[in-house]
C-alpha positions as protocol buffer text, in pm:
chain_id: "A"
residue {
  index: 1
  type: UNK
  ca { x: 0 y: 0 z: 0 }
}
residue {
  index: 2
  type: UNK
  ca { x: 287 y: 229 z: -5 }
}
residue {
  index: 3
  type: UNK
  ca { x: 262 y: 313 z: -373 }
}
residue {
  index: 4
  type: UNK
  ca { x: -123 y: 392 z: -288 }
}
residue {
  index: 5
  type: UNK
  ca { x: -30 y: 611 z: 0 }
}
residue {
  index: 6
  type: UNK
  ca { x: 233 y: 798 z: -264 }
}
residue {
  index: 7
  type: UNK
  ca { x: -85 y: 858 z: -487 }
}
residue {
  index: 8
  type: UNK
  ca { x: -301 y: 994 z: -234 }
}
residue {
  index: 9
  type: UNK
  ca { x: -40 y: 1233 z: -130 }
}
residue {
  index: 10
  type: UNK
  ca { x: 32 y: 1350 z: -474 }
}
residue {
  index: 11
  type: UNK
  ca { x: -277 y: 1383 z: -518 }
}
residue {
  index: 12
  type: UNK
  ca { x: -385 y: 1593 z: -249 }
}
residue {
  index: 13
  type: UNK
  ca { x: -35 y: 1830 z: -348 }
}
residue {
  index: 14
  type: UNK
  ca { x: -203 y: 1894 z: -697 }
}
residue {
  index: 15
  type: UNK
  ca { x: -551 y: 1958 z: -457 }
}
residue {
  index: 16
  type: UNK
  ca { x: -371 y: 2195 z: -258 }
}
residue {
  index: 17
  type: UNK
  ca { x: -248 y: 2390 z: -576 }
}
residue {
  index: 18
  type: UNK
  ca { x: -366 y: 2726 z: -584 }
}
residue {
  index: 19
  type: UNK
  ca { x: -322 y: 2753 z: -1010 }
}
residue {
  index: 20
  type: UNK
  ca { x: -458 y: 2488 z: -1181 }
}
residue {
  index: 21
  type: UNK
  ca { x: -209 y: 2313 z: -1425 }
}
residue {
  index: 22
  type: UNK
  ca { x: -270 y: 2332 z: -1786 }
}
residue {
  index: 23
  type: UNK
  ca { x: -323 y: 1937 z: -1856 }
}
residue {
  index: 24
  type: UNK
  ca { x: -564 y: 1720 z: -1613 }
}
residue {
  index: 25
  type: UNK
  ca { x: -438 y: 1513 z: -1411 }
}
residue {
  index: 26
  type: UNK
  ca { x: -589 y: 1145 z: -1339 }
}
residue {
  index: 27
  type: UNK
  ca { x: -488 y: 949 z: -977 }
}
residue {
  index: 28
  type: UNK
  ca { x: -619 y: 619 z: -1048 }
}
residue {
  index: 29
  type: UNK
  ca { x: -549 y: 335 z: -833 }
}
residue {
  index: 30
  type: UNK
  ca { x: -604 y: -39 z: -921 }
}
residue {
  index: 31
  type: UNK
  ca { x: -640 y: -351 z: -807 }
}
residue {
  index: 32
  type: UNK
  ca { x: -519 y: -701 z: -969 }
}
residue {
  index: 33
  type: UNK
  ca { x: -173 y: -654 z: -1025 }
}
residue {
  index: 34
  type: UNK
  ca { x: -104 y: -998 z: -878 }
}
residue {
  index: 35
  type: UNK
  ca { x: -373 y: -1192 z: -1070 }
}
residue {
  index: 36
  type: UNK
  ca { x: -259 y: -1062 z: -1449 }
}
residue {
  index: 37
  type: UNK
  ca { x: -257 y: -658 z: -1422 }
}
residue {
  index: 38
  type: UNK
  ca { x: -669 y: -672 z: -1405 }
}
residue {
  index: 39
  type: UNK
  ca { x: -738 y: -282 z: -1308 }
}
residue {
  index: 40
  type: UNK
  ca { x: -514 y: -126 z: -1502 }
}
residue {
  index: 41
  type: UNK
  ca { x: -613 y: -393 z: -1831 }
}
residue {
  index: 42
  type: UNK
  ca { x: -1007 y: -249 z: -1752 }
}
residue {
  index: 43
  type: UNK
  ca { x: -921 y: 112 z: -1730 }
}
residue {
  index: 44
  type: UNK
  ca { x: -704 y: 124 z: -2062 }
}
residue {
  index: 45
  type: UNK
  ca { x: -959 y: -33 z: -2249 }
}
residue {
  index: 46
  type: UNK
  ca { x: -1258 y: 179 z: -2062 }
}
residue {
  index: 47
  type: UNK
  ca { x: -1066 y: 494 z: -1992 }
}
residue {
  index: 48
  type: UNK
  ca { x: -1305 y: 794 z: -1880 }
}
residue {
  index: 49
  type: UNK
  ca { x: -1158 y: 992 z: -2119 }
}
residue {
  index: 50
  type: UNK
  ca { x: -1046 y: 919 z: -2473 }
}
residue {
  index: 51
  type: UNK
  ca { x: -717 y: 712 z: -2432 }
}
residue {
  index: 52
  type: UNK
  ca { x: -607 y: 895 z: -2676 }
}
residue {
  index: 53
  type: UNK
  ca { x: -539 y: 1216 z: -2425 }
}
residue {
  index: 54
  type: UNK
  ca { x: -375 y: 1026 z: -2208 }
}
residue {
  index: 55
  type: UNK
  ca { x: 21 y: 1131 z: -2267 }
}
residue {
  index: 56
  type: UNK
  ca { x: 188 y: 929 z: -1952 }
}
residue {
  index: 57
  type: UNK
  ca { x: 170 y: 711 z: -1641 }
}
residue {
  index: 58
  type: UNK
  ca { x: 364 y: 734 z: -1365 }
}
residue {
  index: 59
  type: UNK
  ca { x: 334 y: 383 z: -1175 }
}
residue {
  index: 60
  type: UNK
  ca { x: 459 y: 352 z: -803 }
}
residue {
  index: 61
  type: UNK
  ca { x: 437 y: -30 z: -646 }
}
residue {
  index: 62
  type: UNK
  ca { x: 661 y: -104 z: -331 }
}
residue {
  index: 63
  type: UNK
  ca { x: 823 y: 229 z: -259 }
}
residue {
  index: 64
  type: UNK
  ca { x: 867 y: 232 z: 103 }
}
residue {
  index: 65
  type: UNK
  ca { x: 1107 y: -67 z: 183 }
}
residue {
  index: 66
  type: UNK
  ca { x: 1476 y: -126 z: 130 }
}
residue {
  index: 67
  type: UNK
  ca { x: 1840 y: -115 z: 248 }
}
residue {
  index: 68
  type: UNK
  ca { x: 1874 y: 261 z: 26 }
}
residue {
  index: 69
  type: UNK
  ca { x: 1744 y: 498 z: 155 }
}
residue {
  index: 70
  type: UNK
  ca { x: 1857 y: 748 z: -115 }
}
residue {
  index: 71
  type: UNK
  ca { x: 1801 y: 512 z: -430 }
}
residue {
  index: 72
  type: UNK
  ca { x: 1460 y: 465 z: -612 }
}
residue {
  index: 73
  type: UNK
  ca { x: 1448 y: 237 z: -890 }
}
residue {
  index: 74
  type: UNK
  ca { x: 1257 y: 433 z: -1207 }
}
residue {
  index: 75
  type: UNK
  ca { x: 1205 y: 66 z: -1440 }
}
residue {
  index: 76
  type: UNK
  ca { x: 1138 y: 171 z: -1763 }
}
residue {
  index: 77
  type: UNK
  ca { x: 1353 y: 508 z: -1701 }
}
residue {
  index: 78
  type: UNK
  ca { x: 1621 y: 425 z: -2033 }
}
residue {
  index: 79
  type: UNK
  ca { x: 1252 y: 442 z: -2273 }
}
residue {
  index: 80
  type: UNK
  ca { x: 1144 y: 745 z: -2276 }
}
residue {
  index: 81
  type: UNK
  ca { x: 1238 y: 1147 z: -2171 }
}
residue {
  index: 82
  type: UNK
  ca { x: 1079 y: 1071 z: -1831 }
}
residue {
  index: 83
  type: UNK
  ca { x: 1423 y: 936 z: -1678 }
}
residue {
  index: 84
  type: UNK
  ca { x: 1626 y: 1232 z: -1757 }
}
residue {
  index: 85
  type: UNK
  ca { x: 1350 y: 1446 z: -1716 }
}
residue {
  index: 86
  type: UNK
  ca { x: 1311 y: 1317 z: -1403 }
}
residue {
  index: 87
  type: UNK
  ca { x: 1675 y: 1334 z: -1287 }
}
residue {
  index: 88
  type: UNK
  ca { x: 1664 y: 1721 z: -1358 }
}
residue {
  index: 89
  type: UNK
  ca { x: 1374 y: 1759 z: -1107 }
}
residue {
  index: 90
  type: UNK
  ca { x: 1636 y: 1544 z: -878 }
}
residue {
  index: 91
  type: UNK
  ca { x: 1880 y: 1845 z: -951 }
}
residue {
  index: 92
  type: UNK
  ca { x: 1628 y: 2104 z: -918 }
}
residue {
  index: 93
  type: UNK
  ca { x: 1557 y: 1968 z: -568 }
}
residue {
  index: 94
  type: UNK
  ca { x: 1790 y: 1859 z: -389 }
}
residue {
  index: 95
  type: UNK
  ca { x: 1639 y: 1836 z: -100 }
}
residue {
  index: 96
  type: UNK
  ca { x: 1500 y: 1526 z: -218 }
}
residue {
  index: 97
  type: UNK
  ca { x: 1813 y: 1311 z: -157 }
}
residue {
  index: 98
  type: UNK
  ca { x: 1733 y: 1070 z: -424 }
}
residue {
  index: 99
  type: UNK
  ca { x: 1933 y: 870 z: -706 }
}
residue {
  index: 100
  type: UNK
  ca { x: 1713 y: 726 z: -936 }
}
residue {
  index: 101
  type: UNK
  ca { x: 1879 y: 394 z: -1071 }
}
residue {
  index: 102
  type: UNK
  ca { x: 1771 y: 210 z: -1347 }
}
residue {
  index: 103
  type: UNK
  ca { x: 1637 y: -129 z: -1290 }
}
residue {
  index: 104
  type: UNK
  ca { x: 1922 y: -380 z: -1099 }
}
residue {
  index: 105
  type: UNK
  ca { x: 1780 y: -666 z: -1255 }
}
residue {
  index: 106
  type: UNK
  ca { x: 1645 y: -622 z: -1568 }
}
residue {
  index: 107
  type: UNK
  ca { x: 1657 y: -997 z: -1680 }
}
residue {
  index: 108
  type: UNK
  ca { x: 1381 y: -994 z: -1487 }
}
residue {
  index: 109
  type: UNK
  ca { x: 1152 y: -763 z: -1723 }
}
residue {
  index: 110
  type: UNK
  ca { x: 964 y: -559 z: -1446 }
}
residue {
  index: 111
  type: UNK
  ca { x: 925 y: -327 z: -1696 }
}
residue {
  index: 112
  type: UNK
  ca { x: 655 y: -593 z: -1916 }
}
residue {
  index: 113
  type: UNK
  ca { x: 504 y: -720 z: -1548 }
}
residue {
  index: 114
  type: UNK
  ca { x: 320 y: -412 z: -1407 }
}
residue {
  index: 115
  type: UNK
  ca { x: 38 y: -174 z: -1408 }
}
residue {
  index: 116
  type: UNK
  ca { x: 133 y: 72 z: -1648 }
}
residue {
  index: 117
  type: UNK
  ca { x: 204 y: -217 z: -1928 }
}
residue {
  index: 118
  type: UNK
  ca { x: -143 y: -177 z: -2041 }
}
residue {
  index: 119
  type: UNK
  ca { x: -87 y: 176 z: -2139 }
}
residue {
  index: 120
  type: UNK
  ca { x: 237 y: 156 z: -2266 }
}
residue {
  index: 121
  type: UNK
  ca { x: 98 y: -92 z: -2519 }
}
residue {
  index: 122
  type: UNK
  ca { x: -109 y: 203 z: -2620 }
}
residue {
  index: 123
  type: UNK
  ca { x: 221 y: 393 z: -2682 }
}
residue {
  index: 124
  type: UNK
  ca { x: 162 y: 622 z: -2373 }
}
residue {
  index: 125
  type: UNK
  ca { x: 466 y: 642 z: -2213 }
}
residue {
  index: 126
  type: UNK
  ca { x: 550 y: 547 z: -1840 }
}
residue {
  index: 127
  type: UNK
  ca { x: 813 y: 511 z: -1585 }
}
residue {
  index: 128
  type: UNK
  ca { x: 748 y: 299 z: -1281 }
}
residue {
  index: 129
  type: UNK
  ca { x: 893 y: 357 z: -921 }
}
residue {
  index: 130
  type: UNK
  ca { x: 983 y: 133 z: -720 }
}
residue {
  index: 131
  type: UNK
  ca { x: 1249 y: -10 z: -431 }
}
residue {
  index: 132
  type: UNK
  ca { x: 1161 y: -359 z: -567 }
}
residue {
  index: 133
  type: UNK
  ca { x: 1137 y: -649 z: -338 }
}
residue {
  index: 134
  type: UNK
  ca { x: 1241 y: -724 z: -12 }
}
residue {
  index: 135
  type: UNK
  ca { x: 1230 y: -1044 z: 235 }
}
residue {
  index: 136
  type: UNK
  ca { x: 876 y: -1009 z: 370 }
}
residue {
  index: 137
  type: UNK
  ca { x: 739 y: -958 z: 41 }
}
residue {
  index: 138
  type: UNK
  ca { x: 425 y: -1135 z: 29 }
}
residue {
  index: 139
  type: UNK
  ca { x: 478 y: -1209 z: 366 }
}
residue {
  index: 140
  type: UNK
  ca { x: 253 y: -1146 z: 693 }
}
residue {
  index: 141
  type: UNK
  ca { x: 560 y: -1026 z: 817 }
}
residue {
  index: 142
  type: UNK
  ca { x: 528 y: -750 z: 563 }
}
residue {
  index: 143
  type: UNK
  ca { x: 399 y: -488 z: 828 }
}
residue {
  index: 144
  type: UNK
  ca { x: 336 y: -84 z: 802 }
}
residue {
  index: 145
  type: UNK
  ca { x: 551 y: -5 z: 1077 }
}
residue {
  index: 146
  type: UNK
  ca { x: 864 y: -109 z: 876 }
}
residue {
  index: 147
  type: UNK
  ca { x: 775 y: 149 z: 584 }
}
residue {
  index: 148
  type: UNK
  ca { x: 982 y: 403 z: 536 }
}
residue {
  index: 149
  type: UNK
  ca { x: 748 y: 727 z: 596 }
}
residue {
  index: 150
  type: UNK
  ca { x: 1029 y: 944 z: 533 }
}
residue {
  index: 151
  type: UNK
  ca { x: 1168 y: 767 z: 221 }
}
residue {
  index: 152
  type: UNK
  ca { x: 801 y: 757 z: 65 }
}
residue {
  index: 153
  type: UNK
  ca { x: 678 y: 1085 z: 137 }
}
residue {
  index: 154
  type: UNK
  ca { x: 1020 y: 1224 z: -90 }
}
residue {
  index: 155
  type: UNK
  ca { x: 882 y: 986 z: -341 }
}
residue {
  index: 156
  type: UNK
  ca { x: 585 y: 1137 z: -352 }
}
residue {
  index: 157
  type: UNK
  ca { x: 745 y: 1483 z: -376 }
}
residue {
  index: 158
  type: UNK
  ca { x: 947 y: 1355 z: -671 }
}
residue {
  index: 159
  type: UNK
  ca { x: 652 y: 1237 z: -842 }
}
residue {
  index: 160
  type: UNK
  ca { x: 464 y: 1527 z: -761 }
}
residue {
  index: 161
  type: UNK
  ca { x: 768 y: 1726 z: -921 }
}
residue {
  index: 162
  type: UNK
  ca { x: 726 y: 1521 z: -1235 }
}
residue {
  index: 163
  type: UNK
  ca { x: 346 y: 1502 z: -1270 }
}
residue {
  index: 164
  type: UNK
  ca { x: 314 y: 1890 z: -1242 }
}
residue {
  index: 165
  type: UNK
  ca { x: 600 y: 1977 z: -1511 }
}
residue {
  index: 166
  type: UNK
  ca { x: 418 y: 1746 z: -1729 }
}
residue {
  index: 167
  type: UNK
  ca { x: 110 y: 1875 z: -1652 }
}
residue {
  index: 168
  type: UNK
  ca { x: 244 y: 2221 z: -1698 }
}
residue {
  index: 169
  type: UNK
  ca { x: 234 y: 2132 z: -2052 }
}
residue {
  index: 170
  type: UNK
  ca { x: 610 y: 2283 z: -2115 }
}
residue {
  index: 171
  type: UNK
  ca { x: 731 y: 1928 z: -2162 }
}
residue {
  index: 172
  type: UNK
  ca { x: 578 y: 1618 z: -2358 }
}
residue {
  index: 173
  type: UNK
  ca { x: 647 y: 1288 z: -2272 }
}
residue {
  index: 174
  type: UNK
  ca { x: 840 y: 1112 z: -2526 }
}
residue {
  index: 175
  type: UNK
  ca { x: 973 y: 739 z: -2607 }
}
residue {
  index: 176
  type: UNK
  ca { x: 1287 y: 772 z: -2717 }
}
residue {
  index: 177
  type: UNK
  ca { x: 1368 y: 581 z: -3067 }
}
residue {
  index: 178
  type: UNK
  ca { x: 1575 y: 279 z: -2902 }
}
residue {
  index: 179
  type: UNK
  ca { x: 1353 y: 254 z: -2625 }
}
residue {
  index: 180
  type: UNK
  ca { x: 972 y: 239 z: -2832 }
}
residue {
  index: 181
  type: UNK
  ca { x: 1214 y: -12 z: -3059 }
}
residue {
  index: 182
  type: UNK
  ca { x: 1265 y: -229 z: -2761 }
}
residue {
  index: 183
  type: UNK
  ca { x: 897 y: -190 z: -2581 }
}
């Protein structure tokens, strides 16, 4: 639920602004990751608006738990603009204290096994954040009090940070030639 509580708190920073970006913003949270990306499958092929407005996705899944406390994993970050736009922001804010690495174990193709697959196959491009597993993953031992609060509320400043210069509308999210080759 970490990635969740990311989204509600970006979501209630974009709430709390007092101008109104120039793009709209959606916050959509789904369910069925785990049994073959269900929620995220339903809402790209019944979007509320046409799909074809839809210009990015920003997934977060698992971003409160690890040994680095200034890494984030952005999977997905080497396919579009969104990685080095989002390592700008990074520079812009310092304050932050994040590195965002590309994925340590890309053999593993997290980029093909979450939500924001669906829209990528609709050529919308995404980057999804995450601190990947860790050893009470799936686990009942997998409890809220060893969350990171600190850790994921930066997150959700950095995605914050990227959503609203997006949705600024000064810069388009773009694949970049190697990467829509590869996705």
């Amino acid at each position: 639920a970490s990635g969740t509580s990311v989204l509600l708190a970006a979501a209630a920073a974009f709430g709390a602004l007092e101008i109104r970006p120039a793009r709209s913003v959606i916050f959509l949270a789904v369910s069925g990751e785990e049994k073959g990306l269900l929620g995220s499958k339903y809402y790209s092929e019944n979007p509320t608006v046409p799909i074809e407005g839809i210009i990015m996705n920003i997934n977060m899944d698992m971003v409160g738990r690890n040994q680095r406390p200034d890494t984030v994993i952005g999977i997905g970050r080497q396919y579009t603009n969104l990685g080095p736009l989002t390592d700008r922001i990074l520079a812009e804010h310092p304050e932050l204290g994040f590195t965002v690495i590309e994925d340590p174990m890309p053999e593993e193709q997290g980029f093909f096994r979450s939500d924001h697959l669906h829209f990528v196959n609709k050529d919308i491009p995404a980057i999804f954040f995450t601190t990947w597993d860790h050893e009470d993953y799936h686990k009942p031992s997998d409890e809220s009090h060893l969350i990171d609060s600190e850790k994921a509320a930066r997150i959700a400043k950095l995605v914050f940070y990227l959503g609203a210069r997006i949705a600024s509308g000064d810069e388009d999210p773009q694949w970049t030639e190697t990467g829509l080759a590869e996705v």
